[in-house]
Backbone as CSV, one residue per row, in Angstrom:
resi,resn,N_x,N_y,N_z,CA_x,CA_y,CA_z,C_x,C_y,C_z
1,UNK,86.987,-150.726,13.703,87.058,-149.909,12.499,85.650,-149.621,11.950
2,UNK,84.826,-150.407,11.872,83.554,-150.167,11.188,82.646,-149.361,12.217
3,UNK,82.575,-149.479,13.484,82.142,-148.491,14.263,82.604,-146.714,14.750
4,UNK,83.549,-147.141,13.662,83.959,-145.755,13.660,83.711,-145.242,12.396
5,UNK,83.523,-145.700,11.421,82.729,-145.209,10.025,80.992,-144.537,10.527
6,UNK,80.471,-145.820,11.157,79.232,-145.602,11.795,78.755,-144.278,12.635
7,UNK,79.792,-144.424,13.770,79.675,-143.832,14.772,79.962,-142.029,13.923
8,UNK,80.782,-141.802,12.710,81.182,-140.342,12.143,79.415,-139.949,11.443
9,UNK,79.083,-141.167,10.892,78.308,-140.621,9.912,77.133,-140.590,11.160
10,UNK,76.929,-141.149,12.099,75.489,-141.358,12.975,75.924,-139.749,13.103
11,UNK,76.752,-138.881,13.614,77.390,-137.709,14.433,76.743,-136.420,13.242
12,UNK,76.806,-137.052,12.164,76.983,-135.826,11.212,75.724,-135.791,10.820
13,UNK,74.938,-136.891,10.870,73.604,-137.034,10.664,72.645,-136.059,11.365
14,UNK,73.038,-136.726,12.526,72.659,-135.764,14.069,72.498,-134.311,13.581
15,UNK,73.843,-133.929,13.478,73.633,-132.459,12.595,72.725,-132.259,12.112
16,UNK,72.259,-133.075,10.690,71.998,-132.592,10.024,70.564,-132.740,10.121
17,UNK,70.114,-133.472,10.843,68.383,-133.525,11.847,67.882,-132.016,12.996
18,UNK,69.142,-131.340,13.305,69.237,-130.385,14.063,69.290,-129.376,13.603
19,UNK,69.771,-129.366,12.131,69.528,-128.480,11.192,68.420,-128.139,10.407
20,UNK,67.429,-129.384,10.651,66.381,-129.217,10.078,65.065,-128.258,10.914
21,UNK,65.128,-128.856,12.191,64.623,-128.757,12.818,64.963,-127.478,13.401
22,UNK,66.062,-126.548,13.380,66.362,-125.106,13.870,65.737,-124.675,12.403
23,UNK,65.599,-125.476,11.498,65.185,-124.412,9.974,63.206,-124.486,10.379
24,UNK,63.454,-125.494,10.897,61.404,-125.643,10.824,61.240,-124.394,11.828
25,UNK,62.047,-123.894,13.133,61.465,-123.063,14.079,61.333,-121.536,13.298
26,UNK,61.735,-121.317,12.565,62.341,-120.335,11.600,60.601,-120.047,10.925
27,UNK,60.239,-120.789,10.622,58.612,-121.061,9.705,57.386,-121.169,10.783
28,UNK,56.880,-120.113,11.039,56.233,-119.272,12.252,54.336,-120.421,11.968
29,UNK,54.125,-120.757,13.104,52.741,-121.236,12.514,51.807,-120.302,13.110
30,UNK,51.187,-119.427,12.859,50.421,-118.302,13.651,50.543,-118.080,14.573
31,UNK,51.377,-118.653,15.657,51.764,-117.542,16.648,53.234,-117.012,16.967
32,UNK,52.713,-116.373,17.798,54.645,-115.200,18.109,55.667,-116.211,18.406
33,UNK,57.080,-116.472,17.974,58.001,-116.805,18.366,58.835,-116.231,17.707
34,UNK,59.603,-116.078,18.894,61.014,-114.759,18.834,62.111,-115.239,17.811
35,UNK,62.009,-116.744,17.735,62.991,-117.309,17.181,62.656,-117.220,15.193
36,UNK,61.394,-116.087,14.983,61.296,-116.594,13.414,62.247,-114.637,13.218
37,UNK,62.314,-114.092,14.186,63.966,-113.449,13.735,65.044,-113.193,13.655
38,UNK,65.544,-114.259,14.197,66.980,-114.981,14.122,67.379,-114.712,12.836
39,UNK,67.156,-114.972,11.980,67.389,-114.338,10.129,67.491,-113.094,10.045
40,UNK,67.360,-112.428,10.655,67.128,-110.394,10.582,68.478,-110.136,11.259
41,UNK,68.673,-109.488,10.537,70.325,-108.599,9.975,70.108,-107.475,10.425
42,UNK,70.012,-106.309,11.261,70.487,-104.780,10.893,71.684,-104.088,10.432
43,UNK,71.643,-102.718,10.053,72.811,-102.445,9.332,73.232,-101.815,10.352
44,UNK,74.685,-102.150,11.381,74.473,-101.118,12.443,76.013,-100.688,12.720
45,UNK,75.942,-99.325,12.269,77.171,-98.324,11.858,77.875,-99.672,10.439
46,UNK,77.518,-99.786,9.622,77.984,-100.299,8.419,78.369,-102.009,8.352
47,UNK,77.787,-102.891,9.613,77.847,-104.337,9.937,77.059,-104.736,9.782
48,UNK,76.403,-105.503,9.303,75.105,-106.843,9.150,75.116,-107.217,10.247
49,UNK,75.026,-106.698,11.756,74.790,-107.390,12.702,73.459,-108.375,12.904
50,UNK,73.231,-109.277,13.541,71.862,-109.924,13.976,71.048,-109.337,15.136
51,UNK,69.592,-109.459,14.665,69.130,-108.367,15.482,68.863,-109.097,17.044
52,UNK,69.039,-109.891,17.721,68.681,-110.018,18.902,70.290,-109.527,19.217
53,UNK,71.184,-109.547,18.341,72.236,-108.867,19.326,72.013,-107.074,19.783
54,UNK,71.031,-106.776,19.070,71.078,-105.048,19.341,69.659,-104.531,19.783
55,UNK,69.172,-105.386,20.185,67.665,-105.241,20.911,67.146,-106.763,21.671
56,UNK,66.323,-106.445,22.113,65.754,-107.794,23.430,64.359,-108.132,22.326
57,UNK,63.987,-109.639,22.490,63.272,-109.663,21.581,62.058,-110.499,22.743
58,UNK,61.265,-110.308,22.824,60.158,-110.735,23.483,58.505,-111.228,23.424
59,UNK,57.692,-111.559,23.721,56.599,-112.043,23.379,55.514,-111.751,24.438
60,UNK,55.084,-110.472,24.192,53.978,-109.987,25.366,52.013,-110.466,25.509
61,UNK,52.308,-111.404,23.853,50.832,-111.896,23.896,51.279,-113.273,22.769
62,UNK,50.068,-114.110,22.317,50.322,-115.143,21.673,50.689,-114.318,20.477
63,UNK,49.773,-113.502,20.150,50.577,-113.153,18.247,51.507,-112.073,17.987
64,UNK,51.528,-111.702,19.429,52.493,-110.060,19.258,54.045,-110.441,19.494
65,UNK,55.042,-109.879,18.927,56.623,-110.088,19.255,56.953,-108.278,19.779
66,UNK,57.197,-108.223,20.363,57.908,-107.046,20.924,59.628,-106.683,20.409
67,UNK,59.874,-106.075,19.856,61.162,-105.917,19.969,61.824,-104.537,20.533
68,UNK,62.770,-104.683,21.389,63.031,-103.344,21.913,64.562,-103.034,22.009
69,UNK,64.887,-101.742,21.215,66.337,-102.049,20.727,67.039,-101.536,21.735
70,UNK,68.515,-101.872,21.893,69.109,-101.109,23.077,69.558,-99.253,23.022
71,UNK,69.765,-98.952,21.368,70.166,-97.869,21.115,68.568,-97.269,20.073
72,UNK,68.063,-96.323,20.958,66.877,-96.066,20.260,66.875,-95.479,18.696
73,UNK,68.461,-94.966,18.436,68.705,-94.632,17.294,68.575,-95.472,16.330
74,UNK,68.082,-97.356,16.568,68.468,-98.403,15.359,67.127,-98.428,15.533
75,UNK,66.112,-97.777,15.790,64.797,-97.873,15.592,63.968,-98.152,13.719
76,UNK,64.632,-97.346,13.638,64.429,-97.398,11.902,64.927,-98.358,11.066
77,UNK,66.250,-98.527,11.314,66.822,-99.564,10.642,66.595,-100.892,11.305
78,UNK,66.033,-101.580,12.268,65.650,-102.335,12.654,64.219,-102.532,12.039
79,UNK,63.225,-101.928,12.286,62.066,-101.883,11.627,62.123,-102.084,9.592
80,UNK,63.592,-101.411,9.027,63.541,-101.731,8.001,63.825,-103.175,7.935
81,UNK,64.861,-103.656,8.335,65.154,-105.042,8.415,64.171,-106.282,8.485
82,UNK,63.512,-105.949,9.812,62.177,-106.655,9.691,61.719,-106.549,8.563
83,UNK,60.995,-105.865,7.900,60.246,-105.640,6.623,61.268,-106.353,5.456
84,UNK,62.249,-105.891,5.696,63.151,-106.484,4.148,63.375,-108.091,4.809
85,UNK,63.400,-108.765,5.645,63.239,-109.748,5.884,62.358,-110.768,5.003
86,UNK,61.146,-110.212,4.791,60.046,-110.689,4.091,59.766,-112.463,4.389
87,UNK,59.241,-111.775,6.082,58.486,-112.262,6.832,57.131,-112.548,6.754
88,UNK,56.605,-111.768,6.120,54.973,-112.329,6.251,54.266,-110.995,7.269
89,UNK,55.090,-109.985,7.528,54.176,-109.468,8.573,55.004,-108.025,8.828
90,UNK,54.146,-106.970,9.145,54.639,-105.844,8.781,54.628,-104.997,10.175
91,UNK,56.659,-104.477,10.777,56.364,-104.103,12.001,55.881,-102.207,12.167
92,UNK,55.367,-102.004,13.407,55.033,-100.806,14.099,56.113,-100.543,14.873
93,UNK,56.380,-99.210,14.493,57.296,-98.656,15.416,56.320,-97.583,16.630
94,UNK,56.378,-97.651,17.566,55.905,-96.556,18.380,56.856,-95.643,19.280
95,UNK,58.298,-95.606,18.737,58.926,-94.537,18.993,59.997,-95.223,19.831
96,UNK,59.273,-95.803,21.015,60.463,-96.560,21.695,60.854,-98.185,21.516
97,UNK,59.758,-98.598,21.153,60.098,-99.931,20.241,59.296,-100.695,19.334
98,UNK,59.281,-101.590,18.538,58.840,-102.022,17.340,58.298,-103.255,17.889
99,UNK,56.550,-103.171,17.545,55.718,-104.169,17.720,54.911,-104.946,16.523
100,UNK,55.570,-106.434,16.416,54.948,-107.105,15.291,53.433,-107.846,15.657
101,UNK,52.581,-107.541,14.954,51.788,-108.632,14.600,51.578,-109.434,14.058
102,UNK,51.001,-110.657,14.615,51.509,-111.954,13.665,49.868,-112.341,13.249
103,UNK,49.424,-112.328,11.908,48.311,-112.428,11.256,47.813,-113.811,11.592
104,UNK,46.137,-114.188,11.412,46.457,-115.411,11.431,46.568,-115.682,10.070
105,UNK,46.860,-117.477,9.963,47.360,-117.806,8.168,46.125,-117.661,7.658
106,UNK,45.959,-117.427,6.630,45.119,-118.112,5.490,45.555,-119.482,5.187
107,UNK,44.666,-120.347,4.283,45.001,-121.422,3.887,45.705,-121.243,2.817
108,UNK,45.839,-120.624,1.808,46.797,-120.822,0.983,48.259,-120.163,1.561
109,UNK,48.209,-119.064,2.456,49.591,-119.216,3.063,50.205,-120.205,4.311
110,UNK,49.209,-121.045,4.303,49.454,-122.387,5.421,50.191,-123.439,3.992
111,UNK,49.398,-123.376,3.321,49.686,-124.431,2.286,51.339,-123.646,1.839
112,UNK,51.545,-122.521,1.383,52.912,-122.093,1.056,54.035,-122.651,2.261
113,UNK,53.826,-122.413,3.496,54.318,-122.641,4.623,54.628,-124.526,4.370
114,UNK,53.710,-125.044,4.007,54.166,-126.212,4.002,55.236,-126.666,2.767
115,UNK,54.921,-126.677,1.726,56.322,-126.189,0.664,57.320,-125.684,1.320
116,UNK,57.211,-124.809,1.825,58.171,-124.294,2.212,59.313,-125.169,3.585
117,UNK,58.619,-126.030,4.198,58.760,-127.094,4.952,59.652,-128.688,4.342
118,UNK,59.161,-128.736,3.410,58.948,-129.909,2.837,60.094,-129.423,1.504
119,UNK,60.323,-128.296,1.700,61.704,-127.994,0.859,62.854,-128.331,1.867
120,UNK,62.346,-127.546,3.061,63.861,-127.981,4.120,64.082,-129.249,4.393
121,UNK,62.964,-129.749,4.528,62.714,-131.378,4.777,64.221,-131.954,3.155
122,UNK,63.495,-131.893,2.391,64.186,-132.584,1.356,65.752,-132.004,1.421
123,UNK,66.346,-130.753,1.716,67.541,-130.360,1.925,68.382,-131.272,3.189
124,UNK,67.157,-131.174,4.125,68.232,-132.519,5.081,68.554,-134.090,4.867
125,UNK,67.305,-134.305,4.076,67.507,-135.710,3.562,68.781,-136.324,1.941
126,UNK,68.963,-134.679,1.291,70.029,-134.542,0.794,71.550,-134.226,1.461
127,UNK,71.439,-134.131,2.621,72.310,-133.719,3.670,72.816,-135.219,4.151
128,UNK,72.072,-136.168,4.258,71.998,-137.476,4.694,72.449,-138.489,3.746
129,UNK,72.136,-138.089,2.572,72.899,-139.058,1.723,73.892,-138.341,1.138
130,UNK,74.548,-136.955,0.969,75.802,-136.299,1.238,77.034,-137.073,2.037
131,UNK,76.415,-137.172,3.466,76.693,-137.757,4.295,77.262,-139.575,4.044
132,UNK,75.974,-140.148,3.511,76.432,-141.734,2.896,77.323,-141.382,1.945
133,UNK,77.441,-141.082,1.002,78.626,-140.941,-0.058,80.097,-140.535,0.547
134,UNK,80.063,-139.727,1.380,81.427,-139.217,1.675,81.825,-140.127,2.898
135,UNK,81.089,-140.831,3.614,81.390,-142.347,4.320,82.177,-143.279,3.717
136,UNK,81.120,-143.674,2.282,81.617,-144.399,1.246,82.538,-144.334,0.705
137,UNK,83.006,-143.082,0.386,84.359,-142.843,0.101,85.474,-143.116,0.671
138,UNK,85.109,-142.846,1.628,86.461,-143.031,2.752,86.504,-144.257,3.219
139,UNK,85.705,-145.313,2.815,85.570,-146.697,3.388,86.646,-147.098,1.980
140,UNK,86.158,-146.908,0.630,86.406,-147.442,-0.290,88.295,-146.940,-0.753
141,UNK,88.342,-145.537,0.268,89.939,-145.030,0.259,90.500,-146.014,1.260
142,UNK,89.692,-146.556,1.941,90.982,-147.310,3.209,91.684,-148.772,3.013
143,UNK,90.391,-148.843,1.785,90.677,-150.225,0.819,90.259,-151.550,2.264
144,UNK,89.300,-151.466,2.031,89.002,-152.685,3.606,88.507,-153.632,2.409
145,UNK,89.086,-155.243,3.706,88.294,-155.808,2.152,86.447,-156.119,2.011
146,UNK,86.536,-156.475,0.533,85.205,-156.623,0.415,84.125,-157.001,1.001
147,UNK,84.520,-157.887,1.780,83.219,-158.097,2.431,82.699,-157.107,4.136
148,UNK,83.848,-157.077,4.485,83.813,-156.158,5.573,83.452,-154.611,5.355
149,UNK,83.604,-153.993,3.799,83.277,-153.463,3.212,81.455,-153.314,2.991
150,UNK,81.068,-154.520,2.691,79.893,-154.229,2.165,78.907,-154.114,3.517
151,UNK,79.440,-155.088,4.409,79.127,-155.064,5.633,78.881,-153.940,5.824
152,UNK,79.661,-152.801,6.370,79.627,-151.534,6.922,78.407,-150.818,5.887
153,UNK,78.801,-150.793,5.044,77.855,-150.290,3.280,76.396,-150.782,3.608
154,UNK,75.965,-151.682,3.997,74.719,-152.297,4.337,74.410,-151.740,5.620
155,UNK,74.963,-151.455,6.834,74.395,-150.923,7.900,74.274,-149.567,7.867
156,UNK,75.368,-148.768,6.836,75.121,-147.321,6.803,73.912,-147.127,6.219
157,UNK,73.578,-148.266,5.181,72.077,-147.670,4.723,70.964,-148.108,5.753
158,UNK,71.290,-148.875,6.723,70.250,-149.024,7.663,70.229,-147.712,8.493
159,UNK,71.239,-147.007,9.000,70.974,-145.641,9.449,70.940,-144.740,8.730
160,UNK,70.786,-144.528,7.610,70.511,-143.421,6.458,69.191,-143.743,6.392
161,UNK,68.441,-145.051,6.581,66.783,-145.224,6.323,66.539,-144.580,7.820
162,UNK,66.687,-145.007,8.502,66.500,-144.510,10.116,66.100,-142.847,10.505
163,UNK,67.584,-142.227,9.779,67.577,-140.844,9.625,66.504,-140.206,8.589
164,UNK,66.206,-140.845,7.791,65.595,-140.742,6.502,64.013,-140.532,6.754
165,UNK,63.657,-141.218,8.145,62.374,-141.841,8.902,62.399,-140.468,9.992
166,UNK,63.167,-139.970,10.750,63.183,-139.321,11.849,62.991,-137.835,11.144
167,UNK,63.257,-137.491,9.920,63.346,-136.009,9.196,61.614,-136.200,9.021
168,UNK,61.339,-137.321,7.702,59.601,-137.500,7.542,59.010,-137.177,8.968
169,UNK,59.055,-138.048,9.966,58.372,-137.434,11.281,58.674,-136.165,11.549
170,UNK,59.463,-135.280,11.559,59.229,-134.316,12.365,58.742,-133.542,11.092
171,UNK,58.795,-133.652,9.684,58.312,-132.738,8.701,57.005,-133.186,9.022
172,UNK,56.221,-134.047,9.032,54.565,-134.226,9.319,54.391,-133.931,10.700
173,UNK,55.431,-133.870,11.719,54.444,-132.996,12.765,54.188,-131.450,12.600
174,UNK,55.522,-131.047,12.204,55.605,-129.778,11.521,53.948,-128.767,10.473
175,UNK,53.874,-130.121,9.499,53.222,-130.297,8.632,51.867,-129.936,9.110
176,UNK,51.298,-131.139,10.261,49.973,-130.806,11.186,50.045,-129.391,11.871
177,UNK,51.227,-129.363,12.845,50.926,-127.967,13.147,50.594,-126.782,12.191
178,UNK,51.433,-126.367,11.664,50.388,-125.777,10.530,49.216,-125.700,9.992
179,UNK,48.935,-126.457,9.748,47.879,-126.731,8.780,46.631,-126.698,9.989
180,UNK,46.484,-126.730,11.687,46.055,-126.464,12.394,45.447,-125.413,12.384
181,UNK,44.129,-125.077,12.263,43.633,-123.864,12.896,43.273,-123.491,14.341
């Protein structure tokens, strides 16, 4: 029984470390990756589609992203998207497809970038003790007794510190890369 309290919350944790970490790829450190427009929406015939579904998204140099749509008609509205994205970086259309440049940072937009980090950071570590409470609950609904109770209650906070430890690391590697010139 208590390894199965364990074993839900270790699972959901997991998540929620994987969530952090798909949010850090999202937060571009000066160079091209395809993955900081995964967030970009086009409007296409009246759908919020996502844009790697309606163009190929690619990386032909370290700071350049290529995007090349399949219907040359979403040229515009793709290029708006990007921009209303408010990305950090403003695309070129050259008729047949839309080429971003990726600036390098300044330090005060390295330093924003990290806030901005260290916000997601704190959203997963609220994710984690989300996680302990609604454990707790359900330990304290099954009515186990007390001591077997506190038992479990004492090791969940040993993997809530654990998890708690594995988010800080990857927010300070995160953290260095950035702040890297």
């Amino acid at each position: 029984m208590n390894n199965e309290y364990l074993n839900l919350a270790k699972e959901k944790m997991d998540k929620a470390i994987s969530s952090v970490e798909e949010r850090f790829t999202s937060v571009r450190a000066g160079r091209a990756n395809p993955s900081m427009l995964d967030d970009v929406f086009v409007d296409y015939y009246g759908t919020a589609t996502p844009l790697k579904q309606v163009a190929t998204i690619f990386v032909p140099e370290a700071r350049q992203i290529n995007v090349k749509p399949f219907d040359k008609s979403l040229l515009g509205a793709i290029e708006k998207a990007i921009y209303e994205a408010n990305l950090g970086v403003t695309p070129n259309n050259n008729g047949e497809s839309i080429f971003i440049t990726i600036p390098p940072l300044t330090e005060e937009r390295r330093k924003e970038l990290v806030k901005q980090i260290k916000e997601y950071s704190e959203d997963g570590r609220i994710s984690i003790r989300n996680i302990r409470k609604e454990i707790i609950d359900n330990i304290k609904k099954d009515e186990l007794p007390e001591d077997e109770e506190r038992l479990i209650v004492d090791e969940l906070q040993e993997i809530v510190n654990n998890y708690n430890k594995k988010v800080e690391e990857i927010t300070k590697e995160k953290e260095k890369d950035l702040m890297e010139i």
